[in-house]
N, C-alpha and C positions, 0 to 999 in steps of 0.2 A: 320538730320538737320531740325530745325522749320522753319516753314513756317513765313513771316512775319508776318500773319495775328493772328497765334498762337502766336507771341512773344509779338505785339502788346498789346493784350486781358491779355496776363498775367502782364504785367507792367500796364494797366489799372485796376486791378482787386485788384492790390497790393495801389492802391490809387495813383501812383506817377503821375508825368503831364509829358505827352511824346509828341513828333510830330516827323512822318519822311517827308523825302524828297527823289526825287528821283535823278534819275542821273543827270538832269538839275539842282538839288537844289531847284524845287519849292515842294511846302510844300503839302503832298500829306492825310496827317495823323494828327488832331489834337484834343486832348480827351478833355474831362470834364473836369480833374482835371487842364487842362493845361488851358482852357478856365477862366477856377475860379483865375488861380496864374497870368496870365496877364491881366484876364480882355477883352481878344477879342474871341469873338464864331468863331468858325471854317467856317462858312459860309463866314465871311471878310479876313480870311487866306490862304486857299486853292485853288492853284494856283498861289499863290506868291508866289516870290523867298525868300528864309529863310532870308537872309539880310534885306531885303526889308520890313518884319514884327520886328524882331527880333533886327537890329540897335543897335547891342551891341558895348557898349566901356567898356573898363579896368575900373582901380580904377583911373586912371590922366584919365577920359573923353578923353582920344583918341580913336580913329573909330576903331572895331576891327571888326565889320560882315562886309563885303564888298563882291563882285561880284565874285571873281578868290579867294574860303575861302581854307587856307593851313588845316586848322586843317578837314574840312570834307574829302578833299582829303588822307590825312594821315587815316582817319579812314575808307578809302577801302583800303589801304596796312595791307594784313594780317602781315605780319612781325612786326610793328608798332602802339602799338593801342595807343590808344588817354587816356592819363590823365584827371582824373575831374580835372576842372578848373573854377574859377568864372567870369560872364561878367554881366555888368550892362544893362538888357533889358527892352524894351521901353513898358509899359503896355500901357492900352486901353484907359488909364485919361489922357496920356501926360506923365506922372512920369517915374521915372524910378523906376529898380526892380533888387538890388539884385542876382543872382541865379546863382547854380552850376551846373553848365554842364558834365553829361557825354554823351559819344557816343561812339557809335558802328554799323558796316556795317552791313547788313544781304545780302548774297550773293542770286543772282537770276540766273536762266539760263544762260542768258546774262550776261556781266561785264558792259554793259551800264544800267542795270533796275536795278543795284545792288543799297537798300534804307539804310542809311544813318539817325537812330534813333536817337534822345537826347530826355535825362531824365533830367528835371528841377526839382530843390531842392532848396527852398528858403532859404537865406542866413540869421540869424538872427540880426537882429543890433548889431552893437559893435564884431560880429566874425568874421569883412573881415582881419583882421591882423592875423588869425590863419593860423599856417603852418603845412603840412604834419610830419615835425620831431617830432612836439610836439604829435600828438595823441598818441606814443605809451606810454608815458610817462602818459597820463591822461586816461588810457583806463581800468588801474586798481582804478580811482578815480571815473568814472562812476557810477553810481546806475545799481544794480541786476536787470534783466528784472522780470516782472510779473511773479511769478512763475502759474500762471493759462492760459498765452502765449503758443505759440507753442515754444516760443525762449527759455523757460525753460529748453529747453533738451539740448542744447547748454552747451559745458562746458566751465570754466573761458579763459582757453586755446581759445579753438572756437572763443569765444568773442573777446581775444583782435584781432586774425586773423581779424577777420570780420571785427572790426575797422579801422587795419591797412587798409584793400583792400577799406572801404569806403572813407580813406585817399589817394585814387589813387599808394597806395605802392607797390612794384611787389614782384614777391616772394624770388628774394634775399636780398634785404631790408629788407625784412618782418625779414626772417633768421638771418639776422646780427644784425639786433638790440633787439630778441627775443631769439638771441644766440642759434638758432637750426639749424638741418639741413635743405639743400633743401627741400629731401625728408620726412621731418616731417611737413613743411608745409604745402607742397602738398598734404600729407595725412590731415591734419586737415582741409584741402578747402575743398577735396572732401566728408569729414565728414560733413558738411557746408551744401552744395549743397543738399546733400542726407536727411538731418534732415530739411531744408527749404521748401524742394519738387520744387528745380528750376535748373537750366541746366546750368548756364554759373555764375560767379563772379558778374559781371554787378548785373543780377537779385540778389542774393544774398541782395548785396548792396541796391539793389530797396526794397525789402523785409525787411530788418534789418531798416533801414528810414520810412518803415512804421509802425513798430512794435514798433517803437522809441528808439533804442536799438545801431544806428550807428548814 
């Protein structure tokens, strides 16, 4: 199992903007790249509660970060991980911002130190109306990655997987609407992983967003 600070470093490395929190929820972790998408350096973040920065609401401006958050708690149930999902978060000018949220637990000794990562993904104008069903449907209308990438190796098949899992799909979804089996999935994630050089779907997904390719 990676250490946070190894998961960390590779989600920083992949370009994406990350911050964790710890078991209080305050904000323990905030990179560069996350600094640049909202606009606040990590010196005025850390140690506040993730709410307390982050003041996200839905698409009808209702309050969705708040104190007692269901969705970070859900993402320390291994059983249950957490879907990308979009919230409108409060950048550094006053404005608001767009961005897709995923998260994931990284467990520690303890079940109270366990930290509690989100990967920001800025949402582009005009694609908050885009649904999970529709990506597999446009995944073969996409453009071919660079073939001079490491995503080259990747095959068509790989591709749309890796679209589908950037669309928060699981892998019987994936199966049902790509008409294969579980286990041909599965085996195509792990084909995924292995040609990416990363450990978990999550990163994956972090990797494929920076390559431009999900």
């Amino acid at each position: 199992m990676e250490t946070l600070e190894v998961t960390l470093d590779r989600i920083s490395r992949s370009g994406a903007a990350a911050f964790a929190m710890d078991g209080s929820n305050r904000i323990t972790y905030w990179n560069k790249a996350c600094e640049g998408l909202l606009g606040q350096p990590a010196r005025h973040v850390l140690g506040k509660h993730c709410y307390e920065v982050i003041c996200g609401r839905d698409g009808s401006d209702n309050l969705y970060c708040h104190t007692s958050c269901p969705v970070a708690h859900q993402a320390r149930q291994k059983d249950d991980p957490v879907h990308p999902f979009h919230v409108r978060a409060l950048a550094g000018d006053g404005r608001r911002k767009e961005v897709e949220v995923s998260m994931f637990a990284v467990p520690s000794y303890h079940p109270a130190l366990t930290a509690v990562v989100h990967v920001l993904t800025p949402v582009p104008i005009g694609s908050e109306g885009d649904t999970p069903a529709a990506a597999p449907a446009l995944a073969d209308q996409q453009p071919a990655p660079d073939p001079t990438s490491e995503a080259a190796a990747l095959t068509s098949r790989e591709l749309q997987i890796l679209r589908c899992l950037a669309h928060g799909q699981t892998t019987p979804a994936i199966a049902k609407v790509l008409a294969i089996a579980h286990v041909t999935v599965r085996n195509h994630t792990q084909s995924i992983l292995q040609k990416l050089d990363v450990h978990s779907k999550l990163e994956a997904v972090v990797r494929a967003r920076a390559l431009g390719i999900a």
